[in-house]
C-alpha positions as CSV (number, residue, x, y, z in Angstrom):
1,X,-33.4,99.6,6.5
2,X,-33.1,96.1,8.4
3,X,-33.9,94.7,5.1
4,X,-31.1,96.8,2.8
5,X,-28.6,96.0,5.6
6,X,-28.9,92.1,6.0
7,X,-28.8,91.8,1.7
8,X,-25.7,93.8,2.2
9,X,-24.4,91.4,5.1
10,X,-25.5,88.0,3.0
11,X,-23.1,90.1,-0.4
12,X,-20.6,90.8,2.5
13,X,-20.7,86.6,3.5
14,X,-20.4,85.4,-0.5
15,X,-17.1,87.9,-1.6
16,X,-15.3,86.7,1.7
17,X,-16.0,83.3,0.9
18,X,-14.5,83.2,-2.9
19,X,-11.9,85.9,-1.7
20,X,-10.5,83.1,0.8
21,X,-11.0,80.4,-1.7
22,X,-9.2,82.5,-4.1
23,X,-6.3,82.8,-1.5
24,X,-5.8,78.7,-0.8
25,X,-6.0,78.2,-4.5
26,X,-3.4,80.6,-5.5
27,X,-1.2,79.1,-2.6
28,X,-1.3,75.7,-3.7
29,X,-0.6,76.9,-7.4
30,X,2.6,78.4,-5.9
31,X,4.1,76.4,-3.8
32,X,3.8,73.5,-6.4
33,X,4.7,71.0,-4.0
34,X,3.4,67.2,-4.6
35,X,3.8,64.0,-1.9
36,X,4.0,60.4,-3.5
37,X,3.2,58.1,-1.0
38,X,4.1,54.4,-0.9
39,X,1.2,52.2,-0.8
40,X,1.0,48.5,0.3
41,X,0.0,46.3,-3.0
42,X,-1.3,42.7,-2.6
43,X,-0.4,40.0,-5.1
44,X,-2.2,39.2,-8.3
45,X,-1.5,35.5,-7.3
46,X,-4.0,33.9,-5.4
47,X,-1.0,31.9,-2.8
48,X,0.2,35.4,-2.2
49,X,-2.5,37.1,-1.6
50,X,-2.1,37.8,2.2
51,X,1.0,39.4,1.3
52,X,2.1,42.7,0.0
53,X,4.8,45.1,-1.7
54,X,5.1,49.1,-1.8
55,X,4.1,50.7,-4.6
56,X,4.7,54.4,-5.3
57,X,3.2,56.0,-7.8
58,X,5.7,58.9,-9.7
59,X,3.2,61.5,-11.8
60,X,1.4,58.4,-13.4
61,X,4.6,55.6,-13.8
62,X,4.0,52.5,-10.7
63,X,7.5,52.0,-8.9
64,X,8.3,49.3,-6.1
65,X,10.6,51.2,-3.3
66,X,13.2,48.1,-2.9
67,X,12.8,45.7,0.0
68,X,14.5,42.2,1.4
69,X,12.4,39.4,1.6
70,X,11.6,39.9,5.4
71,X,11.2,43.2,5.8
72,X,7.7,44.9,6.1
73,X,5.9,47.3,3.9
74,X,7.0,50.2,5.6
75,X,10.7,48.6,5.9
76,X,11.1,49.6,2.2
77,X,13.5,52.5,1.0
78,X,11.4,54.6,0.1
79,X,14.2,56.7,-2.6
80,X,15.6,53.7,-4.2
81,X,13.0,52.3,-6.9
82,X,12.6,50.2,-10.0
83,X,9.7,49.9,-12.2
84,X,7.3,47.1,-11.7
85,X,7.0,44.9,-15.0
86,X,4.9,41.9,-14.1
87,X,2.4,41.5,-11.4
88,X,0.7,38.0,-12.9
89,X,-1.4,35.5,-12.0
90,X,-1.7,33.8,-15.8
91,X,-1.2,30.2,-15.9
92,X,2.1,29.3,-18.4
93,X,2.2,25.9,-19.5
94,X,5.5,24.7,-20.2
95,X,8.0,21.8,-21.6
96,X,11.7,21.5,-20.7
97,X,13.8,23.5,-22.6
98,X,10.9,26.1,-23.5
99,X,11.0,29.9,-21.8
100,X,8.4,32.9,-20.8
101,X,9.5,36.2,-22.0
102,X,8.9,38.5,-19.6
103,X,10.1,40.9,-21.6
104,X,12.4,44.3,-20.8
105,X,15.2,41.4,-21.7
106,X,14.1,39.0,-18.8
107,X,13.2,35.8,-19.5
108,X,12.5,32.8,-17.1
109,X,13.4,28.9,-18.6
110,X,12.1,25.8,-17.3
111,X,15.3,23.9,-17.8
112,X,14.7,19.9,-16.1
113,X,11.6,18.4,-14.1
114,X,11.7,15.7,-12.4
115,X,8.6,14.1,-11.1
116,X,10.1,11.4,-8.5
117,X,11.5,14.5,-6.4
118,X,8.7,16.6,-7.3
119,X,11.0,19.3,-8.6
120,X,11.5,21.4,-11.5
121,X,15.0,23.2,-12.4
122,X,14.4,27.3,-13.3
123,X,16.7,29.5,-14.8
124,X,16.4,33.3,-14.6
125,X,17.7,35.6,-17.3
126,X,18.6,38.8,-18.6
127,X,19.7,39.7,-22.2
128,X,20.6,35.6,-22.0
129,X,23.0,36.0,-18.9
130,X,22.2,34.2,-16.2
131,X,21.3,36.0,-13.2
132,X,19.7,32.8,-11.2
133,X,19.0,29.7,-11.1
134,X,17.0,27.0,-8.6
135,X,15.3,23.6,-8.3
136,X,12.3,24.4,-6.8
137,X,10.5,22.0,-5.1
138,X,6.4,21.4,-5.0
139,X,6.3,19.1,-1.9
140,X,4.6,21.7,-0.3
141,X,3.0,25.1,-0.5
142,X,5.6,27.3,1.1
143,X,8.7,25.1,-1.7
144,X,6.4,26.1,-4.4
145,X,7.3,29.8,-4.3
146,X,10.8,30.9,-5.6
147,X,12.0,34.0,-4.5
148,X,14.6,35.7,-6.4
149,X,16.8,37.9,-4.2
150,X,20.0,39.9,-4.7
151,X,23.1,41.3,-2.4
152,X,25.1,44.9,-3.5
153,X,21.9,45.8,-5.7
154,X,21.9,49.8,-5.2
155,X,23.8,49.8,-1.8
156,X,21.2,47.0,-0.5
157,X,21.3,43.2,0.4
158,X,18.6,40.7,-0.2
159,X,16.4,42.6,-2.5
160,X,13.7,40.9,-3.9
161,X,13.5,41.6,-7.8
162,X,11.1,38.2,-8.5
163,X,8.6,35.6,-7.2
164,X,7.9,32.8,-9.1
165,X,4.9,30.3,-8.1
166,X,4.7,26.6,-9.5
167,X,1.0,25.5,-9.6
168,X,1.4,21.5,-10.6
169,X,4.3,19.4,-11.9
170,X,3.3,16.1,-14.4
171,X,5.8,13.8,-16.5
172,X,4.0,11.2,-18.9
173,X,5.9,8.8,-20.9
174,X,6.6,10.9,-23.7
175,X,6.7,14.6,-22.1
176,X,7.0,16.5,-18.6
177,X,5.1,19.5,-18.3
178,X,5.4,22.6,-15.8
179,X,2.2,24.8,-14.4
180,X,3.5,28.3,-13.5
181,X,0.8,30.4,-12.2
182,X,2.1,33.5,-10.7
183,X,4.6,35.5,-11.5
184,X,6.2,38.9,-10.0
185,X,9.2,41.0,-11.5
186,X,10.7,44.2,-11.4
187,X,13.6,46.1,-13.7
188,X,16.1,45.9,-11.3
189,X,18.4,46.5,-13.9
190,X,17.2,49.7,-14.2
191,X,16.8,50.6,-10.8
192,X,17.6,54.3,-9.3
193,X,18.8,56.2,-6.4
194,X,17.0,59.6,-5.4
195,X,18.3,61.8,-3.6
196,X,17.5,65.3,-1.9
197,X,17.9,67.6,-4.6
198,X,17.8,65.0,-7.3
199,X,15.4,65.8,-10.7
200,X,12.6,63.2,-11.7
201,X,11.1,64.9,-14.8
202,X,10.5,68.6,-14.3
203,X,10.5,67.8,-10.3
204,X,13.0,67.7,-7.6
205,X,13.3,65.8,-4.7
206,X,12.7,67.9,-1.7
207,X,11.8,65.6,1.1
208,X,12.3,61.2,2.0
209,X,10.0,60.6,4.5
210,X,11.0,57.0,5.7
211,X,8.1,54.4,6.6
212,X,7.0,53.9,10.1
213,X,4.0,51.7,10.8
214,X,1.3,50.0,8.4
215,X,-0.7,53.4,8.1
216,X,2.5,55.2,7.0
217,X,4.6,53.4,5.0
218,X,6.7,56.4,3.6
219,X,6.5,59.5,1.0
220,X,8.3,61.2,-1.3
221,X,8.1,64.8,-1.7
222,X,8.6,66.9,-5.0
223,X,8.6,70.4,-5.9
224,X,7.5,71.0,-9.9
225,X,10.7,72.7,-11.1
226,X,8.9,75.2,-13.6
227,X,6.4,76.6,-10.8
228,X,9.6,76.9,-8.2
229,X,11.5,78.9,-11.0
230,X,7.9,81.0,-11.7
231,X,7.7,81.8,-8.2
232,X,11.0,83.0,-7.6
233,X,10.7,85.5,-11.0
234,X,7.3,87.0,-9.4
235,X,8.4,87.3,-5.9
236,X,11.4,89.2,-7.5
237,X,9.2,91.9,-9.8
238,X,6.8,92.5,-7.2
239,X,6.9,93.8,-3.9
240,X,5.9,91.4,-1.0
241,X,2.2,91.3,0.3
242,X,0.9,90.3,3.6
243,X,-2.3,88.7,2.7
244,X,-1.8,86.9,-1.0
245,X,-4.4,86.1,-3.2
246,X,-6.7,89.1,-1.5
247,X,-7.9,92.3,-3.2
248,X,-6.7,95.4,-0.8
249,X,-7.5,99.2,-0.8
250,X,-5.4,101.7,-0.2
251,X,-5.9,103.4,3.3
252,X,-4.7,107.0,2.5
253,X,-4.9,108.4,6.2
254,X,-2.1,106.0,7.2
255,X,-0.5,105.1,4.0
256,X,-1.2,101.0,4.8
257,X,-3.2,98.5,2.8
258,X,-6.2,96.6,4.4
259,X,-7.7,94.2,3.1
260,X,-11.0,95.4,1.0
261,X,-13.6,93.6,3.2
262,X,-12.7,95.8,5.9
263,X,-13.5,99.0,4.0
264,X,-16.9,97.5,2.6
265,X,-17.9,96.4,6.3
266,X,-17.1,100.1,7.1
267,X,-19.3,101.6,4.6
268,X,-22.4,98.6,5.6
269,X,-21.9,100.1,9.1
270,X,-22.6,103.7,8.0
271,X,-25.0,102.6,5.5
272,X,-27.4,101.1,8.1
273,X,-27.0,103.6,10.3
């Protein structure tokens, strides 16, 4: 009898563990809830390398959250995002008058250099228009970085949409040549707004969780549309349970539902009696 009753107690142990299993799974299914979570990127180019930018990933697409030029990681808003194009750290050679496409319609031209002043005139352009323009100086390491910024850009001042990075500057007698060796951009153009409510896809914005510290830089939470719609039809056709996901039997003395592994404990009890 000891025997029958602890095979019946081990059956007992296995059914409530993939009963409860079965219960967790079915809520995650429903509630269809997912959290993007910004995550602090370093720099493909080596001089930037002991800094970073946010990066959110949105259902496979890599976003930066927009931020000013001093702020820190988790400084960034979190809901106002533009795709990252170019995270680079390929050398460019270039002559005056020549350009990189950076494509998306952006384009950056090396317009003069000047090798008594050590400096080298950029342009930076969209769809040909002009959106910036520098001489950038190489006399030391923190001139040779140019960061593009821009004010009333989605409600926000001093953004940063690009970082450029001269390596090495030479003029010989019959040509001048520029070294670029890093280069950062994003589609501002392009950038968006989210807000509570708002769709991305077949999800909708539910939650902004703004950054706070290093090891929490900010989230965005979404609820999948279709699952929110197919949870709302079910809850509607069926009649509410107090323990989803479990298999019940009817108790017919009282009229009340308990859940199944309290019967089959019941009848192990008698059994081993």
């Amino acid at each position: 009898m000891k025997k029958y009753t602890a095979t019946l107690l081990a059956a007992l142990t296995v059914f409530i563990a993939v009963a409860s299993g079965t219960a967790s799974a079915a809520d995650n299914v429903s509630n269809g809830t997912t959290i993007c979570n910004v995550v602090g990127t370093h720099y493909e180019c080596a001089n930037w390398s002991g800094e970073q930018y946010p990066v959110i990933d949105l259902f496979g697409d890599e976003y930066v959250s927009l931020f000013a030029k001093d702020d820190d990681i988790w400084d960034s808003h979190v809901n106002k995002l533009a795709k990252l194009i170019l995270d680079s750290n390929e050398t460019h050679t270039l002559k005056p008058g020549e350009n990189i496409d950076l494509g998306h319609g952006y384009a950056l031209e090396v317009k003069e250099i000047d090798i008594e002043t050590e400096k080298a005139w950029l342009e930076f352009t969209r769809d040909g228009q002009q959106v910036a323009t520098k001489t950038v100086s190489i006399d030391t390491d923190d001139n040779r970085t140019w960061t593009v910024a821009l004010d009333s850009f989605q409600g926000e001042n001093d953004v940063v949409v690009m970082k450029v990075h001269i390596k090495q500057l030479f003029v010989g007698t019959e040509t001048s040549i520029i070294w670029i060796d890093g280069i950062w951009l994003i589609d501002y153009a392009n950038a968006r707004t989210l807000d509570i409510g708002g769709e991305f896809g077949e999800f909708t914005l539910k939650q902004i969780i703004n950054g706070v510290d290093a090891s929490n830089p900010g989230s965005l939470v979404f609820e999948n549309t279709s699952v929110a719609d197919d949870s709302k039809t079910s809850n509607s056709s069926a009649s509410p349970s107090p323990e989803k996901g479990m298999v019940k039997f009817a108790d017919k003395s009282t009229g009340s539902s308990t859940p199944w592994y309290r019967d089959f404990w019941g009848w192990i009890t008698m059994k081993s009696k």
